[in-house]
N, C-alpha and C positions, 0 to 999 in steps of 0.2 A: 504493500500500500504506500502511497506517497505520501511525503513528509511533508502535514501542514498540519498548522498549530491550532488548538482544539476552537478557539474563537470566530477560526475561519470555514467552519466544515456547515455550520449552522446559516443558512442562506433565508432571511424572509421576504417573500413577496408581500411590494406594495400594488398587490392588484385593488386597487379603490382609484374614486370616481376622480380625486383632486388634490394635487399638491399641498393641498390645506390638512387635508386628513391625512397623508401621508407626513407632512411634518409632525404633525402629533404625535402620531405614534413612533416616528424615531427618537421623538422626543422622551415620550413616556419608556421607550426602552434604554434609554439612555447606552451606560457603557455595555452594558448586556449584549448587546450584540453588533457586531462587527463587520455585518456582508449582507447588503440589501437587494433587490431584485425589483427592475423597472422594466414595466411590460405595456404589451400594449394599449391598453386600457389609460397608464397612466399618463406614456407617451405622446398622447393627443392632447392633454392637459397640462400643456408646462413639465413635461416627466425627462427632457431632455435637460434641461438648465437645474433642474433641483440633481439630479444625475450629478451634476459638476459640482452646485451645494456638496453632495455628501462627498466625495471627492476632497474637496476645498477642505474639510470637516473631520479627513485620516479615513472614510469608510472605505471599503471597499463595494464596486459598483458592477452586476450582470445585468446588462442591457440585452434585454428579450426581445429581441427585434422577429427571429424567426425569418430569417430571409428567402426568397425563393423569387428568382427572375432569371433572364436570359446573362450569362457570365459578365457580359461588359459591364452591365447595372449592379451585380452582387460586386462585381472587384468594387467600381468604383463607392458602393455603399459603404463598404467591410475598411477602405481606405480614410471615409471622409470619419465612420467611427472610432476608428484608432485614432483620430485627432482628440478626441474627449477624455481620453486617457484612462477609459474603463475596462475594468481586469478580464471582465467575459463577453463574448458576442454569439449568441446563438442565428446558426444556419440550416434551414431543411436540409436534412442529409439524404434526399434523393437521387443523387446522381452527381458523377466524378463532375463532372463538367463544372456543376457550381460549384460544390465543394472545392476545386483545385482552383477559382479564379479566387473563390474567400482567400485561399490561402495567397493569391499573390497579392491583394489587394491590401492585405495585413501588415506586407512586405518584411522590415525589422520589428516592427511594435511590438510591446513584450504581452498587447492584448492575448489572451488563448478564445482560439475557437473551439464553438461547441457543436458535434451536428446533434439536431432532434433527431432522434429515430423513429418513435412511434406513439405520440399523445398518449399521456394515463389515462387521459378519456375513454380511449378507442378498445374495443372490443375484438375479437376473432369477426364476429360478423357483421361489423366496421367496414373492416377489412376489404370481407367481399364483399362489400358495397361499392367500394371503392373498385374493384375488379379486380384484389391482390387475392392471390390462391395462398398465400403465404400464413401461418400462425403468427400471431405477434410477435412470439420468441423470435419465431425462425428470418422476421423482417428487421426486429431489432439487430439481431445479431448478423446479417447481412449488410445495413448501413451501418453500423460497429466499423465494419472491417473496412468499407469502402473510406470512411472520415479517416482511419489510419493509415490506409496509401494516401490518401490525397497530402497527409499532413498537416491533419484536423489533432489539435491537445484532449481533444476530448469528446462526449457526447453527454446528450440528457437523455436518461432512460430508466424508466422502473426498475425498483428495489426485484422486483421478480425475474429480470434477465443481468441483474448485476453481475451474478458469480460466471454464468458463460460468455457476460462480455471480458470481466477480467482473465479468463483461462485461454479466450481467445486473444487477446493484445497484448498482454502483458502489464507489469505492472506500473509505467510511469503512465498511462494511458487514463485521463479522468473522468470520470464516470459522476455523474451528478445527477440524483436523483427526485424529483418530484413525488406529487402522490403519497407524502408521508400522512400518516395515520398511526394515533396512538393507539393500543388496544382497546377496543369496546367504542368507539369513536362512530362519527357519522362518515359516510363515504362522500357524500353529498354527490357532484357530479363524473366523481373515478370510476374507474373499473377495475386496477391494475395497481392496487394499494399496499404498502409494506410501511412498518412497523421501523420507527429511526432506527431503533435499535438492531433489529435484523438486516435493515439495509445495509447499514454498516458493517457488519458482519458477510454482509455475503458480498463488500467489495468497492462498495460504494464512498465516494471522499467525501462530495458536501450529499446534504440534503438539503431539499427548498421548501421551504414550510409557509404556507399562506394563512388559511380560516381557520385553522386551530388555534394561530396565535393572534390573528387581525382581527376575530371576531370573538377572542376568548374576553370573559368578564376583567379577568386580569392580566393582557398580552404578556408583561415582564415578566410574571410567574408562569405561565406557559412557555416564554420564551427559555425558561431554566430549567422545564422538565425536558424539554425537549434535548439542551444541552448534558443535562444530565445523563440522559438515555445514551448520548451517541458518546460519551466518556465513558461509561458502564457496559459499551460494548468494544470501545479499544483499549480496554484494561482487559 
């Protein structure tokens, strides 16, 4: 597993409606946590320029862009983002083509890219909806491998294909996981749910934690069981 320090593996997403309510709650979590997640929900709202706030501020910043266009547009996007000086950039990891122009477009920046593989959303029969004959596993772990030729640092993917993404890439390869859920919890709109603690276990570096802690009665104290959990599985 790769060497990062336990403040970094805890990721919360500010999926809400406005930089208003996102300050808040960085606010209320004060030093508790160290690695924020701005997506796209927030990004139409001022999510770019608070991005560089936490920044400005020692945090560390994944910018959930989720990209997917024809290569000249991803280089040029994946280039103009490494200007903002934020530590992750997630890319649909569907095919070499974007993946490999992310990576030129990144050129030296010490940003890492991430590809998605397969939404926690999504289902097996998602899937073939979509027209893929593929299992989740079998699709994660197929963009897995395609974002490590291309010269992708990492991928986002359920705590459930963690352990065959790691057995396939090896271990400086970052696996960041969504879809955390504590035990006994709501799933709300997942499918494809694990347990911080088993994520970490079966492989996984950070985890990205949104409504258990955005919408918990007391975010900071959710924010420390969760840290708790993924300490208590790398001891």
């Amino acid at each position: 597993m790769n060497e990062i320090a336990l403040k970094d593996r805890l990721i919360v997403a500010l999926d809400m409606p406005t930089v208003e309510e996102a300050a808040r709650l960085v606010a209320l979590l004060d030093q508790g946590v160290h690695f924020y997640k701005v997506g796209l929900e927030l990004l139409f709202a001022g999510g770019l320029d608070f991005a560089e706030h936490l920044k400005s501020h020692g945090k560390r910043v994944f910018l959930d862009m989720k990209l997917l266009d024809i290569g000249n547009t991803v280089e040029r996007a994946v280039a103009n983002a490494a200007d903002f000086g934020v530590d992750f950039l997630t890319v649909h990891g569907h095919d070499l083509k974007t993946l490999r122009a992310a990576v030129a477009g990144r050129s030296s920046s010490p940003m890492k890219l991430l590809a998605v593989t397969v939404l926690t959303n999504l289902s097996a029969h998602d899937l073939e909806q979509q027209g893929n004959r593929m299992t989740p596993a079998e699709l994660v772990l197929h963009r897995a491998r395609m974002a490590h030729e291309a010269g992708f640092d990492g991928v986002i993917a359920s705590g459930q294909e963690a352990r065959r993404i790691r057995d396939a890439v090896g271990p400086k390869f970052l696996i960041v996981t969504p879809g955390i859920r504590l035990e006994g919890s709501a799933m709300d709109d997942q499918e494809r749910v694990m347990t911080p603690g088993h994520a970490i276990s079966a492989g996984a570096d950070h985890i990205v934690v949104g409504r258990p802690i955005t919408q918990s009665d007391d975010p900071k104290a959710a924010a420390l069981s969760f840290m708790h959990h993924i300490r208590d599985a790398l001891a």
